[in-house]
C-alpha positions as CSV (number, residue, x, y, z in Angstrom):
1,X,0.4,20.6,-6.0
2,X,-1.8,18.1,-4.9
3,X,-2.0,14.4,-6.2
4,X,-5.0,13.1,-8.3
5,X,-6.5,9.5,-7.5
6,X,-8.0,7.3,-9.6
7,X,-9.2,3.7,-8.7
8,X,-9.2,0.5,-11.0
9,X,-6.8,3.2,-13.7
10,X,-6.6,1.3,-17.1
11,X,-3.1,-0.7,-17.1
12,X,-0.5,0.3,-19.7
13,X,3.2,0.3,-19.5
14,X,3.5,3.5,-19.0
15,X,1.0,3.1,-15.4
16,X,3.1,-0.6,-14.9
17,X,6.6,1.4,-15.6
18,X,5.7,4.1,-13.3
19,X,4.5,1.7,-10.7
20,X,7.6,-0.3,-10.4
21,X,9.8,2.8,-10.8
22,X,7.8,4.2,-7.6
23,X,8.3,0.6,-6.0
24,X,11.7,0.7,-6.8
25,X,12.6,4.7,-5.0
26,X,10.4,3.9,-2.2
27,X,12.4,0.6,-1.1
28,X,15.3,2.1,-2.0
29,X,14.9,5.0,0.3
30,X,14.2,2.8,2.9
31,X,10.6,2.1,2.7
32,X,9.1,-1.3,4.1
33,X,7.3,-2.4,1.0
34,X,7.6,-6.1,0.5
35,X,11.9,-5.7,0.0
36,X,14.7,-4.3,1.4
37,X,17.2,-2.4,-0.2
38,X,19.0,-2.2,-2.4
39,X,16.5,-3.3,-5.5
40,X,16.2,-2.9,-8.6
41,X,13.4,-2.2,-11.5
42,X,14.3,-6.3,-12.3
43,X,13.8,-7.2,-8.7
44,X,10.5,-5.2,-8.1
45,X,8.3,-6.2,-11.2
46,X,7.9,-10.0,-10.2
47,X,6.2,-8.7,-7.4
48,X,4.0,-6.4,-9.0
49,X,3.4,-8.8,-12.0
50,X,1.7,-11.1,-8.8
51,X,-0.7,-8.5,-7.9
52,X,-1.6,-7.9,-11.6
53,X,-3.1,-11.5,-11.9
54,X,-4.5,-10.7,-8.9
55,X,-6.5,-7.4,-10.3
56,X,-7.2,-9.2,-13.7
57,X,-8.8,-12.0,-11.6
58,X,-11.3,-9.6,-9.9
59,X,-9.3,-9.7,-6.2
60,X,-7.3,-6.7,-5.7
61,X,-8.4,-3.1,-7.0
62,X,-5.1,-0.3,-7.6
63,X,-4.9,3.0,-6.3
64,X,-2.8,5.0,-7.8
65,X,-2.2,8.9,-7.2
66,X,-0.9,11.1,-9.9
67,X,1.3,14.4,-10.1
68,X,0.4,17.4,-11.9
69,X,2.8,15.6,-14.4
70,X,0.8,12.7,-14.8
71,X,3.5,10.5,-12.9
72,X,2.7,8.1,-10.8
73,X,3.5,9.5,-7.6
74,X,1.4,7.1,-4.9
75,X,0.0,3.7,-4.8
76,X,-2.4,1.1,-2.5
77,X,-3.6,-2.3,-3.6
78,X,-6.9,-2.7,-2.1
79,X,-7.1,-6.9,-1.5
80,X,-10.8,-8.5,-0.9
81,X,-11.3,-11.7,1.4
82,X,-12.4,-14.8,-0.7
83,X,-13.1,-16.3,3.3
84,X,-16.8,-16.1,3.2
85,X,-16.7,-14.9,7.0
86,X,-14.3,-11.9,6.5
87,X,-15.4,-10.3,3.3
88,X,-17.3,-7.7,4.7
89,X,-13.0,-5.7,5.0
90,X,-10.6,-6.1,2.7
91,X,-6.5,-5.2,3.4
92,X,-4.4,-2.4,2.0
93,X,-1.2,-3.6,0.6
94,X,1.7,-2.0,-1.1
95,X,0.9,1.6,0.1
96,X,3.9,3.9,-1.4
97,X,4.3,8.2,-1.8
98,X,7.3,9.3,-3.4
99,X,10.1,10.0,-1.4
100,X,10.5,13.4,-2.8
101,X,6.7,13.9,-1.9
102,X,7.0,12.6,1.4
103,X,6.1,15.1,4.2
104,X,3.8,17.2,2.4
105,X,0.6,15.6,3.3
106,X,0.2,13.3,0.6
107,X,0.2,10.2,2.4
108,X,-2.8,11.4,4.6
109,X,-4.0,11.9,1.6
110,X,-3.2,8.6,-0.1
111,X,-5.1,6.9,3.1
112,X,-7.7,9.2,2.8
113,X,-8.5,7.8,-0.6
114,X,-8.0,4.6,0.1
115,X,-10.5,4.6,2.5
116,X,-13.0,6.5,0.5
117,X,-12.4,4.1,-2.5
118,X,-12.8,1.4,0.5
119,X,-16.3,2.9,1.3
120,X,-17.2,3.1,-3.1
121,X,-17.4,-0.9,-2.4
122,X,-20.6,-3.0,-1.5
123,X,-20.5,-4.7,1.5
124,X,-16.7,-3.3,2.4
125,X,-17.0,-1.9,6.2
126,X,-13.4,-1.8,7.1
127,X,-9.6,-1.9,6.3
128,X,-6.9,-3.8,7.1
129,X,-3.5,-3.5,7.0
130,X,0.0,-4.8,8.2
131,X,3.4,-2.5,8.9
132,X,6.8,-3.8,9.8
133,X,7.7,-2.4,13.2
134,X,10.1,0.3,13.8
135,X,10.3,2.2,10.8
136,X,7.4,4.5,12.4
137,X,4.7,3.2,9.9
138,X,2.5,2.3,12.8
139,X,2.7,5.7,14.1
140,X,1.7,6.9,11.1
141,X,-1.5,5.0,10.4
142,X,-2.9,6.0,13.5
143,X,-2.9,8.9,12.9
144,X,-4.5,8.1,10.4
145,X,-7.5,6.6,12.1
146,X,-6.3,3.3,12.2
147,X,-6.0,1.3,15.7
148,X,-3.1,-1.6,16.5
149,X,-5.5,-5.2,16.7
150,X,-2.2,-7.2,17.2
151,X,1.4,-7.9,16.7
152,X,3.6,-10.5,16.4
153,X,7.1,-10.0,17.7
154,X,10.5,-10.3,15.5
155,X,8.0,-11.6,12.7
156,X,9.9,-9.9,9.7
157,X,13.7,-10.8,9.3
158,X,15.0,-7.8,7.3
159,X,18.7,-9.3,8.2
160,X,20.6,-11.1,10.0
161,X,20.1,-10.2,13.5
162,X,17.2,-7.4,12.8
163,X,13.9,-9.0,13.2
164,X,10.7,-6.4,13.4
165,X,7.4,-6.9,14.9
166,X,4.5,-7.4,11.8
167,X,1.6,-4.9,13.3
168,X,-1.7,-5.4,12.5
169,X,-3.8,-2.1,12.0
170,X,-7.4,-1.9,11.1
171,X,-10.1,1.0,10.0
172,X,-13.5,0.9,10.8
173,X,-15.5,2.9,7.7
174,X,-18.8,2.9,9.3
């Protein structure tokens, strides 16, 4: 079954539970989403309590993709420029499927709405995001349309001794 997207979905704690339980499975399968594992629900919410403030104060708009069950099975934080020269793209952060979803096509589709909410914006003509190298991420976004603008070598130190490039992808909507 499919996933169902809604953008800017009302926050509850059900939406912020299922959030940071998502948050929590995806880094904890392996996923390069801000942490790497192991984490917990306690370690996770911080973060997501940051880009809360940063909805409630008008700068970041959530994704979120839905089961059949209602759970929240996918996520993107969409991020707008306050640098009067660059707000015409905003970056995609924080983009998570469920690991038990993954290879199904539902992070094509996550991307696909991302970019289509991206396009619902006035003024937004392209996206923006960063992957940490070698986990295949980069791979993945283009094929998703997105094209490598830059990369700084052994940027990310996930440990001792295993620093990863940060890759810079963007998305041209027009």
């Amino acid at each position: 079954m499919s996933l169902t997207f809604q953008l800017d979905p009302r926050m509850d704690p059900e939406l912020r539970d299922g959030v940071v339980a998502l948050w929590t499975d995806v880094t904890n399968a392996g996923g390069a989403v801000g942490f790497v594992p192991p984490v917990t629900a306690d370690d996770v919410r911080p973060e997501l309590i940051k880009h809360l403030a940063s909805i409630a104060e008008g700068r970041t708009r959530l994704l979120v993709g839905r089961d059949a069950d209602g759970r929240v099975a996918a996520t993107a934080f969409l991020m707008f420029n306050t640098h009067r020269l660059m707000r015409h793209w905003l970056w995609l952060y924080t983009v998570m499927v469920r690991p038990s979803r993954q290879g199904r096509g539902d992070g094509r589709r996550l991307m696909a709405a991302a970019a289509d909410a991206a396009r619902s914006i006035d003024g937004i003509e392209a996206i923006r995001l960063t992957c940490r190298g070698g986990t295949g991420a980069d791979r993945f976004y283009a094929s998703c349309g997105y094209k490598e603008m830059g990369r700084v070598p052994d940027a990310i130190r996930v440990a001792p001794g295993d620093d990863r490039d940060d890759i810079t992808m963007f998305l041209p909507l027009t």
